[in-house]
C-alpha positions in Angstrom: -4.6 14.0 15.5 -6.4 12.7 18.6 -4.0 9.4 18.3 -1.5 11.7 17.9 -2.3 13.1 21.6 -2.7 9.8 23.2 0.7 8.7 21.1 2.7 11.1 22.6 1.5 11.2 26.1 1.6 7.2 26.4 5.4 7.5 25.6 5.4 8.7 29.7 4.2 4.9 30.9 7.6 3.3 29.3 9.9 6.1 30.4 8.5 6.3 34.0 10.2 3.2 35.0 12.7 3.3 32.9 14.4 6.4 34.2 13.3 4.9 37.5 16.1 2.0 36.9 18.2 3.2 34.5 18.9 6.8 36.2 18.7 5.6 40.1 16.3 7.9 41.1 13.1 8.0 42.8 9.5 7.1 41.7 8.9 11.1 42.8 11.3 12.2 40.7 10.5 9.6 37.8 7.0 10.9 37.6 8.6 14.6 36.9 9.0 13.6 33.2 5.1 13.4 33.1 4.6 16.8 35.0 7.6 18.4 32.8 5.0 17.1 29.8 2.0 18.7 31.3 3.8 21.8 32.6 3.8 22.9 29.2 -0.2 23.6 29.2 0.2 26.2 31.6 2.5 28.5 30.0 1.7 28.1 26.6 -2.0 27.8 26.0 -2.9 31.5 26.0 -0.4 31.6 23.2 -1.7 29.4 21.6 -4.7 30.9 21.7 -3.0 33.8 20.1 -1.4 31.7 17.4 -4.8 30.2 16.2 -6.4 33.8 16.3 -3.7 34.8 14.2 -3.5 31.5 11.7 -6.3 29.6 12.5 -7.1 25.8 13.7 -5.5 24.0 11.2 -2.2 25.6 10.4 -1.8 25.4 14.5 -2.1 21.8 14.1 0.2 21.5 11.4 2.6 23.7 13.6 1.8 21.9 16.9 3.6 18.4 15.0 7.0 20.3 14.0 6.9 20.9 17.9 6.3 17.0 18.7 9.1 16.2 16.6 11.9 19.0 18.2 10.8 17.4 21.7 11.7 13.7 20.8 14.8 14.6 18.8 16.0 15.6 22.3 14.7 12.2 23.8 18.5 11.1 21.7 20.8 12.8 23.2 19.1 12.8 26.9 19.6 8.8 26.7 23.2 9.5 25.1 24.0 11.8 28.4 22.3 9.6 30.7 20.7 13.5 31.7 17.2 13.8 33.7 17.0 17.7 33.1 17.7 17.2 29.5 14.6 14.5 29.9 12.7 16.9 31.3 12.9 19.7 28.4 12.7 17.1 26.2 9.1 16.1 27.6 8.2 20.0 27.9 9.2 20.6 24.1 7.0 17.7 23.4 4.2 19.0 25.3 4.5 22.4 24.4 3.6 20.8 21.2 1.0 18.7 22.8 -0.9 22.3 24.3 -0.5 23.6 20.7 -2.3 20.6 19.2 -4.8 20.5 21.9 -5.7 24.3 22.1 -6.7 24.2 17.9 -8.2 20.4 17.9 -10.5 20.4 21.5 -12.5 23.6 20.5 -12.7 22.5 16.5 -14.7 19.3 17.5 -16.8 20.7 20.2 -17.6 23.6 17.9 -18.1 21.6 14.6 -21.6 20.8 14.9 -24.2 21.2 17.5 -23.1 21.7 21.4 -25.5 19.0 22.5 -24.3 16.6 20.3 -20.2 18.2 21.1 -19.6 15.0 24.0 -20.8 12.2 21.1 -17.9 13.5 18.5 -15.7 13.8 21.4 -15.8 10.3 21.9 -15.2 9.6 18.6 -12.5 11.3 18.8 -11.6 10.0 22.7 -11.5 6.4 21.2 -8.4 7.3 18.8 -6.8 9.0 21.9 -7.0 6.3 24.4 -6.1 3.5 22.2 -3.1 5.1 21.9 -1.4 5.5 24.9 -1.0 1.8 25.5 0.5 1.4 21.8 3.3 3.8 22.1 5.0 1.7 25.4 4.3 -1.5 23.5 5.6 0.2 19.9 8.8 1.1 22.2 8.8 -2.5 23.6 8.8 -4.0 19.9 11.1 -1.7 17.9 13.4 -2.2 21.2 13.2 -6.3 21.7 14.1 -6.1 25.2 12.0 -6.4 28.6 12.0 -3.4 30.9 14.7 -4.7 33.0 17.1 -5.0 30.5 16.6 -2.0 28.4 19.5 0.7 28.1 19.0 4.5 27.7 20.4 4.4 24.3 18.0 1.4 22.9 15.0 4.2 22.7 17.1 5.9 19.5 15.5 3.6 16.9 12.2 4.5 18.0 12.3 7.7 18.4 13.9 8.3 14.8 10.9 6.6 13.9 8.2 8.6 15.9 10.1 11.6 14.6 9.3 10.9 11.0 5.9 10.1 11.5 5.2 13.1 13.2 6.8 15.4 10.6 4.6 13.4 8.6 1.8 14.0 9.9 2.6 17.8 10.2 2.7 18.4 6.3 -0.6 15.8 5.5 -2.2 18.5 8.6 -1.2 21.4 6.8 -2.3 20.2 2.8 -5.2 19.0 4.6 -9.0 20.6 3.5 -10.1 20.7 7.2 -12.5 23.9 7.3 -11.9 26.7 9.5 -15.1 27.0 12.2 -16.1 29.6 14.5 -18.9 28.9 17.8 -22.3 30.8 17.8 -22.0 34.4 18.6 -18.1 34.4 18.7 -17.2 37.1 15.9 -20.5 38.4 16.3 -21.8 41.4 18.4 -25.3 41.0 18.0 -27.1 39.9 21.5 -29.3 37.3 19.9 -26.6 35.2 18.6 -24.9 34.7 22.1 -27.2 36.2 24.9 -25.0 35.1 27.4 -22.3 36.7 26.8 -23.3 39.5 25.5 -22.7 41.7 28.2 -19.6 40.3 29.7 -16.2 41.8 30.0 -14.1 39.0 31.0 -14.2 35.1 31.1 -14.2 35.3 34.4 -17.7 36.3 34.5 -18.4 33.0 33.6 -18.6 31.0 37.0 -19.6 27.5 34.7 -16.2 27.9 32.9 -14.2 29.0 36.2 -15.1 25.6 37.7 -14.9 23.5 34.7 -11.6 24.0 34.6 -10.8 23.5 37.9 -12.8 20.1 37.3 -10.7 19.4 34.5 -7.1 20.0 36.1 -8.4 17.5 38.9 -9.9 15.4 36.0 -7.0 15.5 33.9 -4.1 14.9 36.8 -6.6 11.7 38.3 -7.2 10.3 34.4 -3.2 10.4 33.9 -2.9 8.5 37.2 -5.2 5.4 35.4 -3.5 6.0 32.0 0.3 6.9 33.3 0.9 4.6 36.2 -0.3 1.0 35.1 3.2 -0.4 34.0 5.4 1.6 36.5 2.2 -0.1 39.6 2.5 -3.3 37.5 6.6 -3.3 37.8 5.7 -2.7 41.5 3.7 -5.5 42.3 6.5 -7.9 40.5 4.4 -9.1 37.9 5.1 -10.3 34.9 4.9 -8.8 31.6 4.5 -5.4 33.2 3.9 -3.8 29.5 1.2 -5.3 29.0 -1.1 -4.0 31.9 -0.9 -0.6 30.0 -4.2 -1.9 28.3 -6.0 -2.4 31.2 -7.1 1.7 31.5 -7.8 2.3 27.4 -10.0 -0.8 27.3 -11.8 0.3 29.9 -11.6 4.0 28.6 -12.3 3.0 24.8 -16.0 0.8 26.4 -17.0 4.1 28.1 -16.6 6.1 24.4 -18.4 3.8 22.9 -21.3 3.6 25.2 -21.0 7.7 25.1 -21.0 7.5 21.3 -24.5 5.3 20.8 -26.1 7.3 24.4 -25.5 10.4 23.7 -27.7 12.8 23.0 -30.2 10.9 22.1 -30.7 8.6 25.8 -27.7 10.5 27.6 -27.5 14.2 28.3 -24.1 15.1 29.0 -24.2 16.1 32.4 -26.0 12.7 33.1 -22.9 11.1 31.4 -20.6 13.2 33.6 -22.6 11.9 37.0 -22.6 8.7 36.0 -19.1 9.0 34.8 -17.6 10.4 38.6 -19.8 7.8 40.5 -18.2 5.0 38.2 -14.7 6.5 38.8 -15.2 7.3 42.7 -15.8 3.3 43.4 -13.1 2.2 41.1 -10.2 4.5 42.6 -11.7 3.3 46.6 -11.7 -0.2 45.3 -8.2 -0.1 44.0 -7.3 1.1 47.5 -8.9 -1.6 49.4 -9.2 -4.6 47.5 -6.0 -7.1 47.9 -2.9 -5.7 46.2 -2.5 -8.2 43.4 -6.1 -8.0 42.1 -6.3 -4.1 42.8 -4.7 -3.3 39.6 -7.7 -4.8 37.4 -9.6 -2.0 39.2 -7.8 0.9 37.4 -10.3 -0.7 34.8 -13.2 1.0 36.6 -11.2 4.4 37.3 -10.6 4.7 33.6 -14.2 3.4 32.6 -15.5 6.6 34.5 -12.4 9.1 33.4 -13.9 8.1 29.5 -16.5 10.3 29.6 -15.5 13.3 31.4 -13.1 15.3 29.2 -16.7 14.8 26.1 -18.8 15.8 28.7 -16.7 18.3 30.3 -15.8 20.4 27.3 -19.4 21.2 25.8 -20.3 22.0 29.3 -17.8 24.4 30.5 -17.9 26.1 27.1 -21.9 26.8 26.3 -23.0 30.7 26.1 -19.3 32.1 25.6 -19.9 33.7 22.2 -17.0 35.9 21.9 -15.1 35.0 24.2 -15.1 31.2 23.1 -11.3 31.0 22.3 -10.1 32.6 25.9 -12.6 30.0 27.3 -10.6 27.2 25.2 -7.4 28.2 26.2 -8.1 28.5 30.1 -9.4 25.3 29.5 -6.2 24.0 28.1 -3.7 25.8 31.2 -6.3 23.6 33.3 -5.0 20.0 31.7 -1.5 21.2 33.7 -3.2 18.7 36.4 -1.5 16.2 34.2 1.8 17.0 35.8 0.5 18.0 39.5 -1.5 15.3 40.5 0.4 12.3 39.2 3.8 14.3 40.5 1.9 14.2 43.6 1.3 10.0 43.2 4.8 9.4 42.5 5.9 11.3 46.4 3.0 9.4 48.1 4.5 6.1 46.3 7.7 6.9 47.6 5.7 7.1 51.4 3.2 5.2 51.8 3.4 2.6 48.7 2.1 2.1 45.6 -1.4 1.0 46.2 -2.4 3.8 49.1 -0.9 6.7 46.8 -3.9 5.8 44.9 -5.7 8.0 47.8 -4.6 10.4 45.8 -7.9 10.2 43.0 -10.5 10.1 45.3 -11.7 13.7 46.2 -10.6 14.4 42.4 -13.4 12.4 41.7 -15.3 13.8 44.6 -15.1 17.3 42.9 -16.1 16.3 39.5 -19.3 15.1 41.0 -20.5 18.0 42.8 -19.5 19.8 38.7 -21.8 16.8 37.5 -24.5 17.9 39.8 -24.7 21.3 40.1 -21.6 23.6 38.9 -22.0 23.3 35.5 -25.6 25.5 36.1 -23.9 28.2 37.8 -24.7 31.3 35.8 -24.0 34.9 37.0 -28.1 36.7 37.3 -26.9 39.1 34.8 -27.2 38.5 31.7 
C-alpha cells in the first residue's frame, strides 16, 4: 500500500514536463497537476476520518484503490482532449484516493505496536514508498518507448490501462485481506489512566504538539515533493541527457536514510534526534543545491531527500503521542496538513518561471528551517493542564 502511495504520486515527475511541452504552458501552471493531487488532502481527510470510524482501516484501504483507479481512467480522455482542467480532476480524483489511503494506512502503522518504536516501522514502510516514485516515470517511459521530447498525449493510454488494473487489483487483495483492525492507547477508552493526557481535553486543538506538527508536516511534505517531484522536470532544464533517469537521484538518497532509521531506531536513535539530524542534513543539501555550480547542483537534491527520509517516521509518532481519544481527529488533521504537497511545489514552479530553476530552490530552505526548531523544541509543547 505504501508503494501504492509513492506509485501514484511519482506519476506527477513524467507529467510535469510533459504537459509542459505537449500543452504549451508554463512550468507554474505545469506544476498545478501536482497541487490538484495534493489539494485533495485538504477537503477530504476529515471524511475520511469519518469513513474509517464508520468501516474501519482496512475496508478504507480497499475503498481508497477503486478511487486511484476512477482518477487515472480520466488520465485517457484528458490526453484524448489535449485538456489541462480535465488533468487536473483527473490528478484530484486520484488524490482523493491518495488522502483516503493515507488517512487509514499512516495511523495503522504508527499505532500497530509501540509509539517509540512507530518511526522504525515507518521506515519500513517509507522504503516501499520512495522506491516507488522513481519507478512509475520510468514504468511510463518503458510501456511508452519514446523519450520525453517525443512523447504525445495519447501514448500514456497503454499505461494507464495498465496501472488501472493493478490498482483494482490491489483494491479486492486489500479488502480479502486479514489485516487486523487496531485502535491507540486510551482511544475508545474513558478511563484517565489509559491516556492521561488527554483525558481532560475537549478539542485537538488543545494539543499545541499536534497543532505544530502539522504545520511541520505541510512545510515537510510541500519541501519533500520539491526533491521527489521536480528532478526530471530540473534535469529537462539543465539540457541533460536522459532526464528520466535523474528521478533516482532523491529515492536513493531517501531509501539510505530508512534504512539507517530502520537499524537506529529506537534502540541508538530517538526519534526526535532522527528528526534534528534529519532537518540539519536537509537545510545544507537545499543551500548547496542553490549555490553550488548549476550542472553539479542537481546531485545535491541527494542530500535534501537524505534528510526528508526521516521526517514523515519521526514526525508522525511525535505529533500523535498522549491523544487517546482523540487519536483519529489528530490523524486526519495530520493528513489536511500533507496539502503542502500542492502549495509549496505550486510555489517552485512560479519562482522557476522568475528567477530560474536552480534559485526556485530558495524555496526549501526556511521549510527546513521550521522543521528544526519542531526537532528541537515543538514537539515538547504541552498545555500545564492536564
Amino acid at each position: 500500500m505504501f508503494f501504492a502511495i509513492g506509485f501514484a504520486l511519482g506519476i506527477n515527475s513524467y507529467l510535469v514536463p510533459l504537459l509542459n511541452k505537449a500543452l504549451q504552458i508554463s512550468s507554474g501552471q505545469s506544476y498545478l497537476v501536482i497541487a490538484a493531487t495534493f489539494s485533495a488532502f485538504l477537503i477530504f481527510s476529515y471524511p475520511a476520518s469519518m469513513v474509517i470510524k464508520r468501516i474501519g482501516y482496512k475496508n478504507t484501504m480497499a475503498l481508497s484503490f477503486l478511487m486511484f483507479a476512477l482518477g487515472f481512467y480520466l488520465f485517457i480522455p484528458s490526453a484524448e482532449l489535449e485538456s489541462l482542467p480535465l488533468f487536473l480532476l483527473a490528478s484530484f480524483i486520484s488524490g482523493m484516493g491518495n488522502a483516503f489511503l493515507q488517512a487509514s494506512v499512516n495511523p495503522y502503522i504508527t499505532i500497530l505496536g509501540p509509539m517509540e518504536s512507530a518511526a522504525k516501522r515507518m521506515s519500513i514502510m517509507g522504503i516501499a514508498n520512495k522506491l516507488a516514485w522513481p519507478i512509475s516515470p520510468v514504468f511510463l517511459a518503458l510501456v511508452i518507448n519514446k523519450s520525453v521530447d517525443d512523447v504525445r498525449l495519447t501514448d500514456i493510454n497503454l499505461p494507464f490501462y495498465i496501472i488501472i488494473g493493478i490498482f483494482i487489483l490491489l483494491g479486492v487483495l486489500a479488502y480479502f485481506s486479514g489485516l487486523p483492525e487496531v485502535k491507540a492507547a486510551g482511544e475508545d477508552s474513558d478511563n484517565v489512566e489509559d491516556a492521561p493526557y488527554a483525558a481532560n481535553k475537549t478539542s485537538i486543538f488543545q494539543f499545541p504538539h499536534l497543532i505544530l506538527g502539522s504545520i511541520t508536516l505541510f512545510l515537510y511534505v510541500g519541501a519533500e515533493t520539491i526533491s521527489l517531484g521536480t528532478l526530471v522536470d530540473y534535469a529537462v532544464s539543465l539540457n541533460l541527457p536522459n532526464a528520466d533517469l535523474y528521478a533516482w537521484i532523491a529515492p536513493i538518497g531517501m531509501t539510505l536514510g530508512y534504512i539507517c532509521g530502520v537499524i537506529l531506531i529506537p534502540k541508538y536513535l530517538s526519534q526526535s534526534k532522527a528528526l534534528l539530524i534529519s532537518a540539519l542534513v536537509a537545510l545544507a543539501g537545499s543551500l548547496l543545491v542553490v549555490f553550488t555550480p548549476a550542472v553539479i547542483s542537481i546531485w545535491f537534491v541527494f542530500l535534501m531527500a537524505l534528510g526528508c527520509s526521516l521526517m514523515w517516521p519521526a514526525l508522525w509518532p511525535l505529533a500523535m503521542a498522549d491523544l487517546g481519544k482523540f487519536t483519529k481527529a489528530g490523524s486526519s488533521l495530520l493528513v489536511t496538513a500533507i496539502v503542502g504537497g500542492a502549495v509549496i511545489p505550486t510555489i517552485y514552479g512560479f519562482l522557476k518561471d522568475a528567477i530560474g530553476a536552480q534559485n526556485a530552490y530558495w524555496v526549501a530552505v526556511p521549510c527546513f528551517l521550521f522543521i528544526l526548531y519542531y526537532a528541537l523544541s515543538g514537539h515538547k509543547i504541552r498545555t500545564s493542564k492536564v
